[in-house]
C-alpha positions as CSV (number, residue, x, y, z in Angstrom):
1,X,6.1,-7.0,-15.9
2,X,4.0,-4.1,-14.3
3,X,5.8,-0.8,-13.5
4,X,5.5,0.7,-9.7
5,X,3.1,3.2,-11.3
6,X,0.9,0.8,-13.7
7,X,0.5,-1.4,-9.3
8,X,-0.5,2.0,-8.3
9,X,-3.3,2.6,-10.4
10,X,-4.6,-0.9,-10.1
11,X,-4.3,-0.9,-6.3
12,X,-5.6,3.1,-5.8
13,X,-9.5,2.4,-6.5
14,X,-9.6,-0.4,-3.7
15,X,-7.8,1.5,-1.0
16,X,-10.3,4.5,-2.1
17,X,-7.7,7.0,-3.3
18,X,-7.5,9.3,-6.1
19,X,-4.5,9.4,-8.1
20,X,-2.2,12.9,-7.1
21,X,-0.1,14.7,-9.1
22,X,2.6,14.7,-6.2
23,X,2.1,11.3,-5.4
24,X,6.0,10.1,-4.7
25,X,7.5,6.5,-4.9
26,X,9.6,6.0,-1.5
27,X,12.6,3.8,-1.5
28,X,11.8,0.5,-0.4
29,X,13.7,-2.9,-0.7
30,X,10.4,-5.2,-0.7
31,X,7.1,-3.5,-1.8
32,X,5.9,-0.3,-3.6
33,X,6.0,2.5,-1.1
34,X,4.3,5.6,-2.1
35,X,3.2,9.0,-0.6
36,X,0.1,10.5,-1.6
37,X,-2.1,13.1,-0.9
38,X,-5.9,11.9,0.1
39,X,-8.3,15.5,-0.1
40,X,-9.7,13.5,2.5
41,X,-6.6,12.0,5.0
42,X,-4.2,14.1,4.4
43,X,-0.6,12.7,3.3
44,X,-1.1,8.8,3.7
45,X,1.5,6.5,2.7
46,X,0.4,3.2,0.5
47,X,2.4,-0.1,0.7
48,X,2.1,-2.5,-2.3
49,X,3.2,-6.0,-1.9
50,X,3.4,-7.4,-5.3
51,X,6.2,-10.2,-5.2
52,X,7.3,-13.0,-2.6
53,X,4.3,-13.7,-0.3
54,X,2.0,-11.3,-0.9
55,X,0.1,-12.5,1.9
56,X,2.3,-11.1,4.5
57,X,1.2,-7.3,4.5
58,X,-2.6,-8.7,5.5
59,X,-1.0,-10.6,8.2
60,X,2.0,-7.5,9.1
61,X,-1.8,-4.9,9.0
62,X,-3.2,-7.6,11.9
63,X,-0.6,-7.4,14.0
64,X,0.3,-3.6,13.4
65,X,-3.5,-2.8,14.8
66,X,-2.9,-4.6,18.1
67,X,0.6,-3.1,18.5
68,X,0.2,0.4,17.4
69,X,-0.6,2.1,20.5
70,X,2.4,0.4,22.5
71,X,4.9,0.6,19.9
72,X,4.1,3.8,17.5
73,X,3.2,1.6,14.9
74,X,1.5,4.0,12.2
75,X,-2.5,3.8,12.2
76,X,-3.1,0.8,9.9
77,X,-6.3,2.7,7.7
78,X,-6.5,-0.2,5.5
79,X,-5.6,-3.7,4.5
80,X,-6.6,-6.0,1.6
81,X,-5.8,-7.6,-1.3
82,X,-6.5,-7.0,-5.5
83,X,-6.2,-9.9,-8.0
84,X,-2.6,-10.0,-9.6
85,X,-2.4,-8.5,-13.0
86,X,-2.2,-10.9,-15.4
87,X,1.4,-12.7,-15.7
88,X,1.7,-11.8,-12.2
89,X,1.4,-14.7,-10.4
């Protein structure tokens, strides 16, 4: 089984982030939450779904675009998907 770090790294390349020093794992019950530094963004925080139906942030980033502006949703920057790591399925 993967750590929350070892996701991290797998997912940051995709999203286009760098790895930061400061980069802190937020408590979460359901998916890797972390806060990280982007030279570029600013502070940006990076959801990994990795169990259950990973599926369901894509669909959550869909409806977050269209509801943002009405409910203070947070800017949705970026949504996709990575292969599962190996034994991860």
């Amino acid at each position: 089984m993967s750590t929350a770090r070892q996701r991290l790294e797998d997912v940051l390349p995709a999203a286009g982030l760098s790895l930061a020093d400061d980069s802190v794992l937020l408590e979460s019950n359901s998916n890797d939450v972390w806060a990280i530094t982007d030279p570029d963004r600013g502070t940006v925080v990076l959801r990994i779904c990795w169990r259950g139906d990973r599926q369901r942030m894509l669909r959550e980033a869909a409806v977050g675009r269209e509801l943002s502006r009405v409910v203070g949703y947070p800017e949705v920057l970026a949504a996709g998907a990575v292969p599962a790591p190996a034994g991860l399925t």
